[in-house]
Gaussian input, Z-matrix of N, CA and C with variables (Angstrom, degrees):
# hf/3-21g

backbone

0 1
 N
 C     1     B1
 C     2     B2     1     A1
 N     3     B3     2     A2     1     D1
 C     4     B4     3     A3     2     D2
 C     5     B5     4     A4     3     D3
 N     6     B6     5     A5     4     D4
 C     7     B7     6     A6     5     D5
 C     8     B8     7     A7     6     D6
 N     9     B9     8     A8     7     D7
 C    10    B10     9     A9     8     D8
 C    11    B11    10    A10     9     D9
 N    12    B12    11    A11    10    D10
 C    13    B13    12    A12    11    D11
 C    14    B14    13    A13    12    D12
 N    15    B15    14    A14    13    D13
 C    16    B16    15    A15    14    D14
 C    17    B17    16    A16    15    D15
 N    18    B18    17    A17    16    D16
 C    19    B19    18    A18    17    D17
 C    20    B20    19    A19    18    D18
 N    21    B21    20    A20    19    D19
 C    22    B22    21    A21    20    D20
 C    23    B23    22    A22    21    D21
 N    24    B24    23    A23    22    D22
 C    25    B25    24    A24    23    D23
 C    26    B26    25    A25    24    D24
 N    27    B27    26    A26    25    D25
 C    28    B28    27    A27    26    D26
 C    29    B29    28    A28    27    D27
 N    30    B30    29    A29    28    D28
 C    31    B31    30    A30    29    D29
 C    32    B32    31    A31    30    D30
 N    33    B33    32    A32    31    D31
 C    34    B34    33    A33    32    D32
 C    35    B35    34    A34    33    D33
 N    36    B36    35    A35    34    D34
 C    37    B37    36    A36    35    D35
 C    38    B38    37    A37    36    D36
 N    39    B39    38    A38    37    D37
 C    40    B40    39    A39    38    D38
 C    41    B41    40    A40    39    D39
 N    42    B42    41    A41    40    D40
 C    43    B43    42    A42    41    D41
 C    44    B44    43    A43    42    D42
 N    45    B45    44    A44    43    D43
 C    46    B46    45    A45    44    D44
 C    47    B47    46    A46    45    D45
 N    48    B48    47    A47    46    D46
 C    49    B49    48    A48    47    D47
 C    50    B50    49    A49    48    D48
 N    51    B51    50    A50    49    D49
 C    52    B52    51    A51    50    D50
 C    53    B53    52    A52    51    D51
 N    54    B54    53    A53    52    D52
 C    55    B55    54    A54    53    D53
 C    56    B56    55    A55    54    D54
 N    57    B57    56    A56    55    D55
 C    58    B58    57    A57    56    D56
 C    59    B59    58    A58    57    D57
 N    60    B60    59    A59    58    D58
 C    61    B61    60    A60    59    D59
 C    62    B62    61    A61    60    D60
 N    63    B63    62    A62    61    D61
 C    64    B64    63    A63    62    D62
 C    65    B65    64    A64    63    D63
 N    66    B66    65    A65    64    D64
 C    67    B67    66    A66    65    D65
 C    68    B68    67    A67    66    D66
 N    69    B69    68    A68    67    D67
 C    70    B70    69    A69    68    D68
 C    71    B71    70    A70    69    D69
 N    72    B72    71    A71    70    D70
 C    73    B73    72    A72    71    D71
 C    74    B74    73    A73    72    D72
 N    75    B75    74    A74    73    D73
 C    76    B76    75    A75    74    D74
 C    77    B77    76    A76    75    D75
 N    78    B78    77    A77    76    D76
 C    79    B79    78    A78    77    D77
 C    80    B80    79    A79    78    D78
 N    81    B81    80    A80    79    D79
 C    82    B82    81    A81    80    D80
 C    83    B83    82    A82    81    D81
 N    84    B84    83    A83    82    D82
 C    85    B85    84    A84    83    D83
 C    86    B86    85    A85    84    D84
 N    87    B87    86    A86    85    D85
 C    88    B88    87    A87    86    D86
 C    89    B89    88    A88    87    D87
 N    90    B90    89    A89    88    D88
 C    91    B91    90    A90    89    D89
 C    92    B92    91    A91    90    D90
 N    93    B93    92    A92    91    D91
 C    94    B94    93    A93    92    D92
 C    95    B95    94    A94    93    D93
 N    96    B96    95    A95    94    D94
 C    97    B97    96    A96    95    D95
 C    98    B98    97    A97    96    D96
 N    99    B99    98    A98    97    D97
 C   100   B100    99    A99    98    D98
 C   101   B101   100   A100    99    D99
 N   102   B102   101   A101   100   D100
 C   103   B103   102   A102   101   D101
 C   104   B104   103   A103   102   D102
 N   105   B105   104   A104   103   D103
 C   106   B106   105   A105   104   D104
 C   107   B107   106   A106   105   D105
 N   108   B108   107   A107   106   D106
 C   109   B109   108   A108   107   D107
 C   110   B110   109   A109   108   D108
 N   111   B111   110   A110   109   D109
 C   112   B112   111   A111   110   D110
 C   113   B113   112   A112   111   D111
 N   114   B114   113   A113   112   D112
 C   115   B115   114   A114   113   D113
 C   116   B116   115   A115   114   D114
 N   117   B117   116   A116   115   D115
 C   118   B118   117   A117   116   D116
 C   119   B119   118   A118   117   D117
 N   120   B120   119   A119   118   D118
 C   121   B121   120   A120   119   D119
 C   122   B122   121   A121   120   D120
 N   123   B123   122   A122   121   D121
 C   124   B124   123   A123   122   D122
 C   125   B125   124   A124   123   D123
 N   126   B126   125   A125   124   D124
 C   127   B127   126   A126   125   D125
 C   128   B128   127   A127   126   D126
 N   129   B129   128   A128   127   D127
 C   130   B130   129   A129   128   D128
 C   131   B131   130   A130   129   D129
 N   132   B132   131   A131   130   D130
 C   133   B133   132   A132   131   D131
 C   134   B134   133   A133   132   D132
 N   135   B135   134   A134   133   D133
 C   136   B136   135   A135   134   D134
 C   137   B137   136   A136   135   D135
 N   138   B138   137   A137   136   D136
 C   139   B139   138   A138   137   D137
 C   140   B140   139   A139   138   D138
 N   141   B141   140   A140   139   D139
 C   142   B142   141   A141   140   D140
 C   143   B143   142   A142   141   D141
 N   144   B144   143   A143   142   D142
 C   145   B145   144   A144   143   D143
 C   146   B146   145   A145   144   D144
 N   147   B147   146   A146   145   D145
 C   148   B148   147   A147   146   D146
 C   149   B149   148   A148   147   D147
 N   150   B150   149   A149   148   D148
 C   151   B151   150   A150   149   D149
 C   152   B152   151   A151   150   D150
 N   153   B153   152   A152   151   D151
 C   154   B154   153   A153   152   D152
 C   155   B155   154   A154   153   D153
 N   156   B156   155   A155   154   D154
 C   157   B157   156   A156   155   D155
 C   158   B158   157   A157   156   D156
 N   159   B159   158   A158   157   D157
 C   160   B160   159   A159   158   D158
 C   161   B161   160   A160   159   D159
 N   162   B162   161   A161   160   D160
 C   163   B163   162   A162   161   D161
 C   164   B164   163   A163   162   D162
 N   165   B165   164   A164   163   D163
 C   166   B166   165   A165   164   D164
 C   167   B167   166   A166   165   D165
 N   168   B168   167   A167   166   D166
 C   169   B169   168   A168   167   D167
 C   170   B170   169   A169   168   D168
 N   171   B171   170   A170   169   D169
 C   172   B172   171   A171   170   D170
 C   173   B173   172   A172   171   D171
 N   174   B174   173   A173   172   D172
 C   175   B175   174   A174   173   D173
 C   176   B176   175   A175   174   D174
 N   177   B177   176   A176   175   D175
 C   178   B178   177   A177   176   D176
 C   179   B179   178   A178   177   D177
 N   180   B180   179   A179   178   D178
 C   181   B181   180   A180   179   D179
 C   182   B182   181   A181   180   D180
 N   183   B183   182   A182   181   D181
 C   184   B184   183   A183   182   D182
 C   185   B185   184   A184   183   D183
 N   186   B186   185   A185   184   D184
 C   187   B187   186   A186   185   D185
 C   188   B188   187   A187   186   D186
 N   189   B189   188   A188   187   D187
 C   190   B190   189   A189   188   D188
 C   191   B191   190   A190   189   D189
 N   192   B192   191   A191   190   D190
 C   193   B193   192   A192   191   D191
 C   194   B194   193   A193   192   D192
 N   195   B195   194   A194   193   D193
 C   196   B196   195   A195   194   D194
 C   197   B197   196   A196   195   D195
 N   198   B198   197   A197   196   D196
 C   199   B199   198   A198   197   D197
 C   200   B200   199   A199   198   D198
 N   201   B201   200   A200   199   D199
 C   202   B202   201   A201   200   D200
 C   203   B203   202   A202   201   D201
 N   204   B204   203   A203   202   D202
 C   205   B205   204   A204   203   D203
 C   206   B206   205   A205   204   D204
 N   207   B207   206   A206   205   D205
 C   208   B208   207   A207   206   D206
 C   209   B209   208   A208   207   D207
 N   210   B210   209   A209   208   D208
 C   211   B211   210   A210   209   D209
 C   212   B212   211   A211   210   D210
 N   213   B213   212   A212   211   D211
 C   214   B214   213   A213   212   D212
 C   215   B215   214   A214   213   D213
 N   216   B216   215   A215   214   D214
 C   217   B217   216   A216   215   D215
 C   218   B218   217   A217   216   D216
 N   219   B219   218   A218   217   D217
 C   220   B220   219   A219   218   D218
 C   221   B221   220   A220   219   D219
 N   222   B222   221   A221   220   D220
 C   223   B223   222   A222   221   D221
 C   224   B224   223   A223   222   D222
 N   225   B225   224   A224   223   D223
 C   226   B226   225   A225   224   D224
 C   227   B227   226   A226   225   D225
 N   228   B228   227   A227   226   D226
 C   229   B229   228   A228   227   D227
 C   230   B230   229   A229   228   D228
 N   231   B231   230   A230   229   D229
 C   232   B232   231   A231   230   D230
 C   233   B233   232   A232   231   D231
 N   234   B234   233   A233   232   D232
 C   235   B235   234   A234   233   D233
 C   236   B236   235   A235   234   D234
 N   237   B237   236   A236   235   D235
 C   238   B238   237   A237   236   D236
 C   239   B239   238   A238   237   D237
 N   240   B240   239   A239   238   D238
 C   241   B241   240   A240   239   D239
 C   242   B242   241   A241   240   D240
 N   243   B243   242   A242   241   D241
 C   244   B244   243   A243   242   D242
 C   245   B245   244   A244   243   D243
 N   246   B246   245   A245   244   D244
 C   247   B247   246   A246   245   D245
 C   248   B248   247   A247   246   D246
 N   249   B249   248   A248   247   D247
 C   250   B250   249   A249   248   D248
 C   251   B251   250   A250   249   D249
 N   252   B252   251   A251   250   D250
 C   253   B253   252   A252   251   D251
 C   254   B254   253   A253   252   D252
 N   255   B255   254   A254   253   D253
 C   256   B256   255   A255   254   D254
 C   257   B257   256   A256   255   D255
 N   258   B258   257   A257   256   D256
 C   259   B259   258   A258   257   D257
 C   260   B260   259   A259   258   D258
 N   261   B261   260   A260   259   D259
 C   262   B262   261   A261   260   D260
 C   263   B263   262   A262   261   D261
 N   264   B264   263   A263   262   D262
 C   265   B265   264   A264   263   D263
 C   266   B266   265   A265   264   D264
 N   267   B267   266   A266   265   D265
 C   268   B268   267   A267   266   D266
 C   269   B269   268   A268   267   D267

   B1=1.4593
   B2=1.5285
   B3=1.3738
   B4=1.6708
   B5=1.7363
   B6=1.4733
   B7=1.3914
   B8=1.4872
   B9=1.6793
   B10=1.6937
   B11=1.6999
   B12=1.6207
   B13=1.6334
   B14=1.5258
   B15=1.2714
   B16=1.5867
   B17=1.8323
   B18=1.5722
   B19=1.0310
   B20=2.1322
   B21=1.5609
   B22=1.5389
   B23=1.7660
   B24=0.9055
   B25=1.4034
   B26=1.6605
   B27=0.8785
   B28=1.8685
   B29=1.8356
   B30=1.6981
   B31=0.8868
   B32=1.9083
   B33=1.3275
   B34=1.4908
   B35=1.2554
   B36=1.6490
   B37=1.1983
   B38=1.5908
   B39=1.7522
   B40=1.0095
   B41=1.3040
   B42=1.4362
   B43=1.4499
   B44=1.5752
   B45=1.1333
   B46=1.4669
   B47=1.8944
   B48=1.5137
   B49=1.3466
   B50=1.4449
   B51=1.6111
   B52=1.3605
   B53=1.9672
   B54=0.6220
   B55=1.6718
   B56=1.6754
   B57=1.4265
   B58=1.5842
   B59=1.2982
   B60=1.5604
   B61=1.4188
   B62=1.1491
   B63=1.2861
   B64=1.7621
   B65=1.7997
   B66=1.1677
   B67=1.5636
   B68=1.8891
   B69=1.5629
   B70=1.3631
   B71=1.5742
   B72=0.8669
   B73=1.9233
   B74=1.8570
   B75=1.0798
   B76=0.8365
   B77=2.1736
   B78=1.3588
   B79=1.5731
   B80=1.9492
   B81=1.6118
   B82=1.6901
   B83=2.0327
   B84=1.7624
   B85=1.5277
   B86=1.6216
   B87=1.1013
   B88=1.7234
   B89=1.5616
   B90=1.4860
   B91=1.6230
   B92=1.7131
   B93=0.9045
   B94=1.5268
   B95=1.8735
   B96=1.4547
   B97=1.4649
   B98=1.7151
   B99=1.2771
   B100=1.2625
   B101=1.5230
   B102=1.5393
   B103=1.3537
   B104=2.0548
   B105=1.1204
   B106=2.0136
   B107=1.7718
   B108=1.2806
   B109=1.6174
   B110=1.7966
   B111=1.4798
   B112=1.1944
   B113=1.6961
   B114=1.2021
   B115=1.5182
   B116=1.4826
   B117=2.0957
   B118=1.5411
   B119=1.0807
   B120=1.6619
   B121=1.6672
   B122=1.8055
   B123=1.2682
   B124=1.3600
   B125=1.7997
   B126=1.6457
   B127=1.6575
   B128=2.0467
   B129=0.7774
   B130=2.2633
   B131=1.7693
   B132=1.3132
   B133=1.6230
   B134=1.9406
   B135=1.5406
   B136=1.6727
   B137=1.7464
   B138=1.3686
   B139=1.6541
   B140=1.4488
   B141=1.6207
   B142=1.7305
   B143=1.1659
   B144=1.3614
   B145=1.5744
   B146=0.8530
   B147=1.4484
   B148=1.9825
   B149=1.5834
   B150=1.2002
   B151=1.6623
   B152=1.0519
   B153=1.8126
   B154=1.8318
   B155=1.6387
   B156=1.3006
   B157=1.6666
   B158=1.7389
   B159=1.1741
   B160=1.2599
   B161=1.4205
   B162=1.7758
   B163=1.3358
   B164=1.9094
   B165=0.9143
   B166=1.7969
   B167=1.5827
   B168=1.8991
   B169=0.9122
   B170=1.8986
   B171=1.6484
   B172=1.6033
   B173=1.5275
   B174=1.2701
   B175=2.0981
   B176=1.5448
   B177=1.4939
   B178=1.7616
   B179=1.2985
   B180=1.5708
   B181=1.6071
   B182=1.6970
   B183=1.6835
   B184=1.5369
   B185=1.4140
   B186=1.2733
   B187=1.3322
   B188=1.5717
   B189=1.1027
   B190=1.5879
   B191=1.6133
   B192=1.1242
   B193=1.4727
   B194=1.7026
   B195=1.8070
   B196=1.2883
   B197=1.8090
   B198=1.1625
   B199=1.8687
   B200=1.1056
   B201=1.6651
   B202=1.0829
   B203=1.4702
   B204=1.2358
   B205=1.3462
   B206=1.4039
   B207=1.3052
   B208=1.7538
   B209=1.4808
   B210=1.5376
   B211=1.6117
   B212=1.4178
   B213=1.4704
   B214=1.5409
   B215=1.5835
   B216=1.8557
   B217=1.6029
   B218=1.6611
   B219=1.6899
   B220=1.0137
   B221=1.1632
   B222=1.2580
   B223=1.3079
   B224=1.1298
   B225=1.5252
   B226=1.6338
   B227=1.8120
   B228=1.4145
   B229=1.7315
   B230=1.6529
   B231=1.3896
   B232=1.3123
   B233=1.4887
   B234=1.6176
   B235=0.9170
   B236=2.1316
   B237=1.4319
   B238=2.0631
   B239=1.4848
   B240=1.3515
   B241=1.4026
   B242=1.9908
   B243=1.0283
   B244=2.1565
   B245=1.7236
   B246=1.3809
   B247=1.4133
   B248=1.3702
   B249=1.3942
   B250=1.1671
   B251=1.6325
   B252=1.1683
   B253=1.5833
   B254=1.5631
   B255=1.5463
   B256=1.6324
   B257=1.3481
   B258=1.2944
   B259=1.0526
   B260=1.2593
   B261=1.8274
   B262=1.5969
   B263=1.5004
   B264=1.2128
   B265=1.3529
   B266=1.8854
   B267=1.1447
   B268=1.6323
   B269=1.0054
   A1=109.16
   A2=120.04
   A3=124.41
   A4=93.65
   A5=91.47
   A6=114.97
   A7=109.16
   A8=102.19
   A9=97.58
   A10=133.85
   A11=85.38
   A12=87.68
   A13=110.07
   A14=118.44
   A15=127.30
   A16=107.52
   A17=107.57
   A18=119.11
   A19=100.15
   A20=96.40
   A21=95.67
   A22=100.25
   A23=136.86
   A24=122.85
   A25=107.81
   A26=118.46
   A27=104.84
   A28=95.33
   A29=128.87
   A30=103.66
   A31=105.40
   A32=123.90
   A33=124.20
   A34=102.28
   A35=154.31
   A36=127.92
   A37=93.76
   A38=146.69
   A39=134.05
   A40=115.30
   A41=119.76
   A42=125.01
   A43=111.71
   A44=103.42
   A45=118.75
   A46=95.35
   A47=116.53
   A48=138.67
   A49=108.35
   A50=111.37
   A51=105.88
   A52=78.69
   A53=117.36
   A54=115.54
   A55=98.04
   A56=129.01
   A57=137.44
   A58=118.27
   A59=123.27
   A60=129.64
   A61=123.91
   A62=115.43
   A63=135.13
   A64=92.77
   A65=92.77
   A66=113.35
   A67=105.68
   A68=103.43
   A69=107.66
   A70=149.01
   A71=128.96
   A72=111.20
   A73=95.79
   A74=106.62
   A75=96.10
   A76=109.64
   A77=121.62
   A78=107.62
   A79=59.99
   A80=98.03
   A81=108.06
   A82=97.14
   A83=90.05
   A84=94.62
   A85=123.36
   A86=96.73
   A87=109.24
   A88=112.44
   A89=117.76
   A90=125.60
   A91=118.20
   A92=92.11
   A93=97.36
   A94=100.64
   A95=95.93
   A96=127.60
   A97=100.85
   A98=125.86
   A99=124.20
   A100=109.74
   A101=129.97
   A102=115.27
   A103=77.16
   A104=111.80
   A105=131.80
   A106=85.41
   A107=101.39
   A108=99.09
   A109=92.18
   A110=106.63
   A111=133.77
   A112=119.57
   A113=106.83
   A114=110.84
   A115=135.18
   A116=91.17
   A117=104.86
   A118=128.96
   A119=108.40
   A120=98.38
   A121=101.72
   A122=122.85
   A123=142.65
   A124=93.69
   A125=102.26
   A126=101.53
   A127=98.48
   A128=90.32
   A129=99.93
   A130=83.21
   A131=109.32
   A132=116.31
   A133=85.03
   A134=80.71
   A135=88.85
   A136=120.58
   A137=117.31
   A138=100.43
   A139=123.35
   A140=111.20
   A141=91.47
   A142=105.38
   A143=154.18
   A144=118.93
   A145=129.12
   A146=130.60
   A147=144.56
   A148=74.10
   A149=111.59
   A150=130.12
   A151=131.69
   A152=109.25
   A153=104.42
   A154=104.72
   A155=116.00
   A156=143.35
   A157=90.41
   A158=136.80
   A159=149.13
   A160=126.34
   A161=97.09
   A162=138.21
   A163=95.47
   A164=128.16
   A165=110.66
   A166=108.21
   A167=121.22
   A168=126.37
   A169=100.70
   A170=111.14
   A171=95.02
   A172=107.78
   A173=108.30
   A174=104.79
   A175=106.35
   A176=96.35
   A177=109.35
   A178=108.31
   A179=111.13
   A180=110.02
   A181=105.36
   A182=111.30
   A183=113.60
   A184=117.09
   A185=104.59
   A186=113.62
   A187=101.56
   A188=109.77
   A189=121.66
   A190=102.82
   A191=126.99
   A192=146.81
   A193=98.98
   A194=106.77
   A195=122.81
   A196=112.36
   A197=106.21
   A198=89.40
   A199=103.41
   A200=113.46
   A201=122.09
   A202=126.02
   A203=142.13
   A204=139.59
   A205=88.46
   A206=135.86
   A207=139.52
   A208=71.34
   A209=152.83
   A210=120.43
   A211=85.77
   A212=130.57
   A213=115.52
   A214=96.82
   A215=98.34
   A216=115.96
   A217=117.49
   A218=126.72
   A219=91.17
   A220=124.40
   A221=136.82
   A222=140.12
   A223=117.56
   A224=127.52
   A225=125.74
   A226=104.42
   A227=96.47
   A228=109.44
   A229=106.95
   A230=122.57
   A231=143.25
   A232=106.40
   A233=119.79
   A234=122.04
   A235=118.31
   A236=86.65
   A237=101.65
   A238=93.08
   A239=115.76
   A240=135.60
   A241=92.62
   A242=99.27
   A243=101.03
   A244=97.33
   A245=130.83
   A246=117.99
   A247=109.54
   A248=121.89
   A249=120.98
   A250=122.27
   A251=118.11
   A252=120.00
   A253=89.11
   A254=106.33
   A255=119.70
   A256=122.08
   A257=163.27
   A258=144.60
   A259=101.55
   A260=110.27
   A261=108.03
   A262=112.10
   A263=99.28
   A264=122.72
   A265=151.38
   A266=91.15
   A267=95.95
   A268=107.53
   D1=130.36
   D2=179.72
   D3=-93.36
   D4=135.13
   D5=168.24
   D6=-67.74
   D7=120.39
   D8=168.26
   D9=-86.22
   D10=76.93
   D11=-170.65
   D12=-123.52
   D13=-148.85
   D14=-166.07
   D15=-100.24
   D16=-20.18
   D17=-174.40
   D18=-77.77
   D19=-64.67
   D20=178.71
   D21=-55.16
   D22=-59.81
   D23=-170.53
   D24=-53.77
   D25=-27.68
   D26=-178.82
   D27=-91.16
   D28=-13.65
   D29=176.87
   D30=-86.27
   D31=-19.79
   D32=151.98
   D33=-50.98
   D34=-74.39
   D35=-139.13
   D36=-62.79
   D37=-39.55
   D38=-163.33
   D39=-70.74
   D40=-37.80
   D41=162.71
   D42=-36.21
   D43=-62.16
   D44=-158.64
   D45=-57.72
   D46=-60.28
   D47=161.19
   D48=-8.42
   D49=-63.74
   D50=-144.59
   D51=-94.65
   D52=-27.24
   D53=-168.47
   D54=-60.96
   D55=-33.57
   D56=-177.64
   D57=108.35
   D58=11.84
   D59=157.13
   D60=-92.15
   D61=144.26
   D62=-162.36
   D63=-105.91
   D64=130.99
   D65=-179.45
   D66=-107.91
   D67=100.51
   D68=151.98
   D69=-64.31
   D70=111.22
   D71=-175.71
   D72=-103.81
   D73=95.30
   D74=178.20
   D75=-128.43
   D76=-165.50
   D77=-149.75
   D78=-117.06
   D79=144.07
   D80=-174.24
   D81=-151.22
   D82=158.92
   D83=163.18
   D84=-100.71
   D85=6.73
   D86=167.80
   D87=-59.32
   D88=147.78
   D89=168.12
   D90=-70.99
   D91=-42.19
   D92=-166.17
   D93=-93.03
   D94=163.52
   D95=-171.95
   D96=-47.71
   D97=-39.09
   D98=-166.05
   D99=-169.30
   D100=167.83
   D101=-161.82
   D102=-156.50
   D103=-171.07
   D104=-162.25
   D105=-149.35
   D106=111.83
   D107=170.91
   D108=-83.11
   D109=142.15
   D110=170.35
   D111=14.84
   D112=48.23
   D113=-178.82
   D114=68.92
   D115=10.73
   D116=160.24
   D117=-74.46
   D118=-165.36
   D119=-178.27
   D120=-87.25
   D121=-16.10
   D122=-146.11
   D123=-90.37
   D124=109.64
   D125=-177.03
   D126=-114.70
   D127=124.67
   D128=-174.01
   D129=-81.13
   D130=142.94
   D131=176.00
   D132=-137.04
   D133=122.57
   D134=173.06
   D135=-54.87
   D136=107.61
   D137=178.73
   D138=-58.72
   D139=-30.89
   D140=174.77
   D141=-84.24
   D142=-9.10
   D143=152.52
   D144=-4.18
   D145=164.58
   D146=172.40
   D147=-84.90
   D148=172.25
   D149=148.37
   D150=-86.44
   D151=-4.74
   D152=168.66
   D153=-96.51
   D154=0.52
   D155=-173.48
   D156=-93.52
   D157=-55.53
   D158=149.35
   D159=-7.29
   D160=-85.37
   D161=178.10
   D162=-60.80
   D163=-46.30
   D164=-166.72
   D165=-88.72
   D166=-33.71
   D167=175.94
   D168=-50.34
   D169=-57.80
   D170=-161.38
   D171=-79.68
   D172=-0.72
   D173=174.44
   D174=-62.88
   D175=-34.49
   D176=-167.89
   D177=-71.43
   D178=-27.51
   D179=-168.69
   D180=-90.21
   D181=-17.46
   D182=175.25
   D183=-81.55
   D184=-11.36
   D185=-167.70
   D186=-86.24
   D187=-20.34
   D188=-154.87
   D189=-118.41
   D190=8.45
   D191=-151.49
   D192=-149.76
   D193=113.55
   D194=167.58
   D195=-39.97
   D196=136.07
   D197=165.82
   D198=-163.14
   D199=126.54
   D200=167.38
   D201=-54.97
   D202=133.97
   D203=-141.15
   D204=-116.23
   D205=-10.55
   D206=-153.00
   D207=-98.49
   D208=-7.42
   D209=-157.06
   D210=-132.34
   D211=-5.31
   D212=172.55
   D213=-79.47
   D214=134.57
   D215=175.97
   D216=-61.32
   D217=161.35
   D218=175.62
   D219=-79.67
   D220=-6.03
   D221=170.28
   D222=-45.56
   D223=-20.50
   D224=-156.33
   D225=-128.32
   D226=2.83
   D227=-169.00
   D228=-63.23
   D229=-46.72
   D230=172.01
   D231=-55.87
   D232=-56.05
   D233=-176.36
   D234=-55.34
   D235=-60.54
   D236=162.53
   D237=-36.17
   D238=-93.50
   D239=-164.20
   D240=-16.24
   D241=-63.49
   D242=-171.58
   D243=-60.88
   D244=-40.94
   D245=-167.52
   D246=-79.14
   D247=-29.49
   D248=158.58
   D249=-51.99
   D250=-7.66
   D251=-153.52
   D252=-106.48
   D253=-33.77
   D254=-154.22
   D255=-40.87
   D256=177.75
   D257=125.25
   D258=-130.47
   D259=122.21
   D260=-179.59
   D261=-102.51
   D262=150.18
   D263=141.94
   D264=-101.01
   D265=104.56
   D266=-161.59
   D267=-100.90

């Protein structure tokens, strides 16, 4: 289970980082924590979200998003390894 805090979400923005997508926080009319404009690399994460509203929206979008595993650092390998495991509920 990933902790829904500020720590797992900055360890997602590095995921997201090394994979070649740009993480927006920006103020949106979308429901959910974060959205993938049109099959770019570029994902908008709602800023007033909670951060565990945050944190599950972008697990859902990695989960759902090809990724080469050769470009996660080792620092974050353990971390993948658990989001891969995840199963959310939103």
């Amino acid at each position: 289970m990933i902790a829904l805090t500020q720590t797992s979400l900055d360890k997602l923005e590095l995921l997201f980082k090394e994979q070649g997508y740009r993480l927006r926080f920006e103020k949106g009319s979308f429901r959910t924590g974060a959205c993938m404009l049109q099959n770019s690399k570029v994902i908008v994460v709602n800023k007033f979200s909670s951060v565990d509203m945050k944190v599950q929206s972008l697990i859902q979008i990695l989960q759902s998003i090809p990724m080469n595993e050769q470009l996660v650092g080792e620092k974050l390998k353990t971390f993948y390894q658990q989001i891969k495991q995840t199963k959310l509920t939103i």
